[in-house]
C-alpha positions as CSV (number, residue, x, y, z in Angstrom):
1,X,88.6,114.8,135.4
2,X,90.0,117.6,133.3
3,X,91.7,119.4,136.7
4,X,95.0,119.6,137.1
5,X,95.8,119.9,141.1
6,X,99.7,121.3,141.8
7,X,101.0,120.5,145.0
8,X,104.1,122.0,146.9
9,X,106.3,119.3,148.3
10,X,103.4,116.9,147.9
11,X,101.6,118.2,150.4
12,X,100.3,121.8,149.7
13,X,98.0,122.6,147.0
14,X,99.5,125.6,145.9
15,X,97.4,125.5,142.5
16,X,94.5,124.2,140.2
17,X,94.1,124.3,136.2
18,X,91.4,123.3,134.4
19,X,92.3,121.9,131.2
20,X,91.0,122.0,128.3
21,X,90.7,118.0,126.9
22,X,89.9,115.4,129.2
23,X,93.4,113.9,130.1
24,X,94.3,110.0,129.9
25,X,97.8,109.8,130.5
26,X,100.7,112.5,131.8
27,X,104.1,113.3,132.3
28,X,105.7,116.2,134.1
29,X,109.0,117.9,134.2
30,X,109.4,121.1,135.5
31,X,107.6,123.5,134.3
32,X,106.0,121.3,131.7
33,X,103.3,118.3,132.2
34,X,102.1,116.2,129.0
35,X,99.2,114.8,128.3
36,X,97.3,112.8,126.0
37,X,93.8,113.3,125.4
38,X,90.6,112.6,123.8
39,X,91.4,115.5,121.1
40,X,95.6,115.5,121.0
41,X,98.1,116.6,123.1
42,X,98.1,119.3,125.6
43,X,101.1,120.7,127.2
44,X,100.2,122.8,130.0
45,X,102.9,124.8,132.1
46,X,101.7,124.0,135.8
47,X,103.6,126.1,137.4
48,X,102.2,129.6,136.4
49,X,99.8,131.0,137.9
50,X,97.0,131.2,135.1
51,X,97.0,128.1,132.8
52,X,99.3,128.4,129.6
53,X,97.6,125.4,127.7
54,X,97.8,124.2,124.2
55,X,96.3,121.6,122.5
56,X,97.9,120.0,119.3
57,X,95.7,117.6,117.7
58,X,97.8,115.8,115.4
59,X,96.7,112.2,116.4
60,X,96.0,109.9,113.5
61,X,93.8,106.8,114.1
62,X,93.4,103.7,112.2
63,X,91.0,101.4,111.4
64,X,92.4,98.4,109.2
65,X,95.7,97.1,108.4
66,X,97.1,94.8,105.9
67,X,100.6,93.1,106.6
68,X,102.1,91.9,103.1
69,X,105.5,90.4,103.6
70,X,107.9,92.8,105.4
71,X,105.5,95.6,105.1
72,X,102.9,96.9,107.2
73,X,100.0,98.8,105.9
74,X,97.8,101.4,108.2
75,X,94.4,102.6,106.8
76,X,92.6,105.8,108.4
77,X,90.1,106.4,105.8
78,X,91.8,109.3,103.9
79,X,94.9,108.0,104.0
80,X,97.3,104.8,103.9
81,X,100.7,104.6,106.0
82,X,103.4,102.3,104.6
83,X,105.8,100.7,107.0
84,X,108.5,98.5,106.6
85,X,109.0,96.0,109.0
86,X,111.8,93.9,107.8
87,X,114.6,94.9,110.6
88,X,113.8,96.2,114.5
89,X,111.0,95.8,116.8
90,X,109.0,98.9,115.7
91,X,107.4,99.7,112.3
92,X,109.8,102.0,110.1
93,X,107.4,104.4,108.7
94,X,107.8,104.7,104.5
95,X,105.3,106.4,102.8
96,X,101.6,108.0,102.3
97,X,99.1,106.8,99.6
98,X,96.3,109.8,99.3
99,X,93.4,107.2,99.6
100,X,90.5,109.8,99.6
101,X,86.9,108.0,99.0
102,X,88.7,104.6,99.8
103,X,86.7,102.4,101.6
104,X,88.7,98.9,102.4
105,X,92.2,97.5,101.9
106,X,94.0,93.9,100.7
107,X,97.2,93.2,100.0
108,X,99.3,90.7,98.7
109,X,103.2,89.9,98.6
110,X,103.9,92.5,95.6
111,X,101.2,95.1,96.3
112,X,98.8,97.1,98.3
113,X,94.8,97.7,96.4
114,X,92.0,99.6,97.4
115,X,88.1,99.8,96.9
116,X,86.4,103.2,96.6
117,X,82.9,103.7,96.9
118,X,82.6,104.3,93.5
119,X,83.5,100.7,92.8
120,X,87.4,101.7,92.0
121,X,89.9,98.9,92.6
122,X,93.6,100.7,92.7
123,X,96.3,98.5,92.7
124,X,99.6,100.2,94.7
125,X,102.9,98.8,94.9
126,X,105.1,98.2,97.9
127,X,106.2,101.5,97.9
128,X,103.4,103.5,97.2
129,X,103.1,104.3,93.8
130,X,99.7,103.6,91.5
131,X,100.1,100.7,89.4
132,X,97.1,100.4,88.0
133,X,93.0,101.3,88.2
134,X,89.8,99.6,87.4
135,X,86.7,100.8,88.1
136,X,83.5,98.0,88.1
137,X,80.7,98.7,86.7
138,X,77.9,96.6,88.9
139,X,74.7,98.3,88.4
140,X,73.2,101.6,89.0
141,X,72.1,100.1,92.6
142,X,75.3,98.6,93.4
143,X,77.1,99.7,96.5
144,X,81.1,98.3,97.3
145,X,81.4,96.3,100.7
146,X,85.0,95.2,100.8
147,X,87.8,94.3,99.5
148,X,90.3,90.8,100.8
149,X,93.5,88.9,99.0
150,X,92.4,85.5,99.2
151,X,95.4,82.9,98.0
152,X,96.8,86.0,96.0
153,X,93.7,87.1,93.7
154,X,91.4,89.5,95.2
155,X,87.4,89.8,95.9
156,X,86.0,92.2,95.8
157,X,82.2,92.2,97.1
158,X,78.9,94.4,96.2
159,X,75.5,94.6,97.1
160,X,73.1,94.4,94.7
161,X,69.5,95.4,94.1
162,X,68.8,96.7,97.6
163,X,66.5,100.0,95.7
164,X,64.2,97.4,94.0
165,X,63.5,95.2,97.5
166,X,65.4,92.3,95.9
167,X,68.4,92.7,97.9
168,X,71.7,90.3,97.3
169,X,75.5,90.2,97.7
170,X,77.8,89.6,95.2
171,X,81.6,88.8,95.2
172,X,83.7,89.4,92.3
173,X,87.2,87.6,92.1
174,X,89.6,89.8,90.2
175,X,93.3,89.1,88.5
176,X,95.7,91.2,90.8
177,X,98.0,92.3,88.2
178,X,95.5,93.4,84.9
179,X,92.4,94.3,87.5
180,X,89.8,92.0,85.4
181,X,86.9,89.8,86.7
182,X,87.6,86.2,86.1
183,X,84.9,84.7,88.7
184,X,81.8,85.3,90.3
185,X,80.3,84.1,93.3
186,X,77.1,84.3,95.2
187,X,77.1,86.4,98.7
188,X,79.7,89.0,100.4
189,X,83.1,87.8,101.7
190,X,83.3,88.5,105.1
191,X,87.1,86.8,105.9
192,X,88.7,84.2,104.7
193,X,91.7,82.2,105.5
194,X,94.0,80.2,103.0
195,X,96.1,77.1,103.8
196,X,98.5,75.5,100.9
197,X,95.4,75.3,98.2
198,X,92.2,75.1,100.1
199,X,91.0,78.6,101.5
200,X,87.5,78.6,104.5
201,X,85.6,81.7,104.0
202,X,82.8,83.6,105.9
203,X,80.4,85.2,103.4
204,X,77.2,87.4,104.0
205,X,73.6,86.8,102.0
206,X,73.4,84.1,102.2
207,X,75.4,83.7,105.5
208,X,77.8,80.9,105.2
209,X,81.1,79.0,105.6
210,X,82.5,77.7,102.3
211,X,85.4,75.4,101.7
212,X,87.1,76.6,98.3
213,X,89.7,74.6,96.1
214,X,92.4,77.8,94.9
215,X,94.4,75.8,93.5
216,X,93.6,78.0,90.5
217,X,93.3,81.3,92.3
218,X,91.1,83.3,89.6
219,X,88.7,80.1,89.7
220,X,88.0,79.2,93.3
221,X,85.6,76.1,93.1
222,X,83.7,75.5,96.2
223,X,84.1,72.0,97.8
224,X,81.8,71.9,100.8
225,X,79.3,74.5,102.3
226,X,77.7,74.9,105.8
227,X,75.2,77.5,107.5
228,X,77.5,80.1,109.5
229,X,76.5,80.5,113.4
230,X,74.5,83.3,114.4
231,X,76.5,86.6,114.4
232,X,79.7,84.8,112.4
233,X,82.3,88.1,112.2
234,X,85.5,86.7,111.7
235,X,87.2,83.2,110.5
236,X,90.9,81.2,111.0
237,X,92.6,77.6,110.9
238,X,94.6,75.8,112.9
239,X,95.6,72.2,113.3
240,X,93.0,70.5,111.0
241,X,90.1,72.6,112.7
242,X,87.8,76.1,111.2
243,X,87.4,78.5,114.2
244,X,84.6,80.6,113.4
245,X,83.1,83.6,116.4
246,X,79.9,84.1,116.1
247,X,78.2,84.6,119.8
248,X,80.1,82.3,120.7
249,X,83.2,80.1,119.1
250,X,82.9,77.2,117.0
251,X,85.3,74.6,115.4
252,X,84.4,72.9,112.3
253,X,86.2,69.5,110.5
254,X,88.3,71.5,107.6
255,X,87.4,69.1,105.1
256,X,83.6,68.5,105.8
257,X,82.8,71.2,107.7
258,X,80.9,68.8,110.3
């Protein structure tokens, strides 16, 4: 699997390089062939007789997006791409944000925020440039899970007392423009999903579904409450119904949560 086999007229091996990545796509025209691999891309010029192989790796994976109106935000850990995607089929690529230590991404219609491991919430605007910073102080035993925009404030969740055996998850609901608590609430958000003013969110420790009034954003009150299903990772509405996957997928009433 990392062999490339050259044949005259498709019928004659007339040569065989081994390559140096383990290939998963290629492309040839004379005397180049493409690839894509595990570690980059490799260019490899097939029709000398020794190998003459390099290996560029400049591929940049992502792990979590966030799609504010228009805009399309990639998150790799280190860094943040900002796309537009106002016009066109494809993403129009915009600008970096360094996001060194960051850990999660939200974002809302007017900006982007992140959440460090030190507990740092930055707030970013559309274009990239820092708007503001807020660092929450928890506790010395306080570790940052993740961040959401939930009806257009943001929680931010921590665990709590894990050192002393007395561990617990918090969730902290903060003003998106002056980065200050305004609400507190017992376990981690997980996801949540917002329709008109009531939002349905997942939340770890204790593992739940919670139906929130928002009409007040910075003070969600909770209307109705149920025990999530085992393994509950993810949460979304449609047509009067809560679809929660756990191991398997459940619906619940969106008023009740029967």
């Amino acid at each position: 699997d990392r062999e490339l086999f050259v044949y005259d007229d498709a019928a004659t091996l007339v040569r065989r390089h081994v390559l140096p990545s383990g290939p998963v796509a290629m492309a040839a025209t004379a005397p180049n062939a493409l690839f894509a691999t595990s570690e980059g891309r490799l260019v490899d010029s097939y029709l000398a007789e020794r190998p003459i192989a390099a290996v560029r790796s400049s591929s940049f994976f992502y792990r979590d997006a966030a799609a504010p109106a228009a805009r399309l935000a990639l998150f790799g850990g280190a860094r943040i791409d900002l796309f537009s995607t106002a016009y066109g089929e494809a993403p129009h690529y915009g600008a970096r944000i360094d996001a060194a230590g960051a850990i999660d991404i939200a974002a809302t219609a007017d900006a982007l925020y992140t959440l460090s491991l030190a507990g740092t919430v930055t707030a970013w605007s559309r274009a990239g440039a820092l708007l503001a910073r807020t660092t929450f102080d928890e506790g010395s035993d306080a570790r940052p899970l993740s961040i959401e925009s939930v009806a257009g404030a943001i929680w931010v969740s921590f665990s709590k007392g894990c050192l002393s055996g007395t561990c617990k998850e918090e969730t902290i609901v903060v003003d998106p423009i002056s980065l200050t608590e305004t609400a507190t609430m017992n376990g981690g958000i997980v996801e949540a999903v917002t329709t008109d003013k009531r939002t349905w969110a997942l939340f770890d420790f204790p593992d739940d579904i919670r139906v929130l009034d928002v009409t007040d954003p910075l003070h969600p009150a909770q209307v109705a409450s149920v025990a999530a299903p085992s393994s509950a990772r993810s949460i979304a509405y449609a047509a009067g119904k809560v679809i929660v996957l756990g191991d398997r997928i459940y619906t619940f009433n969106d008023a009740t949560l029967a």
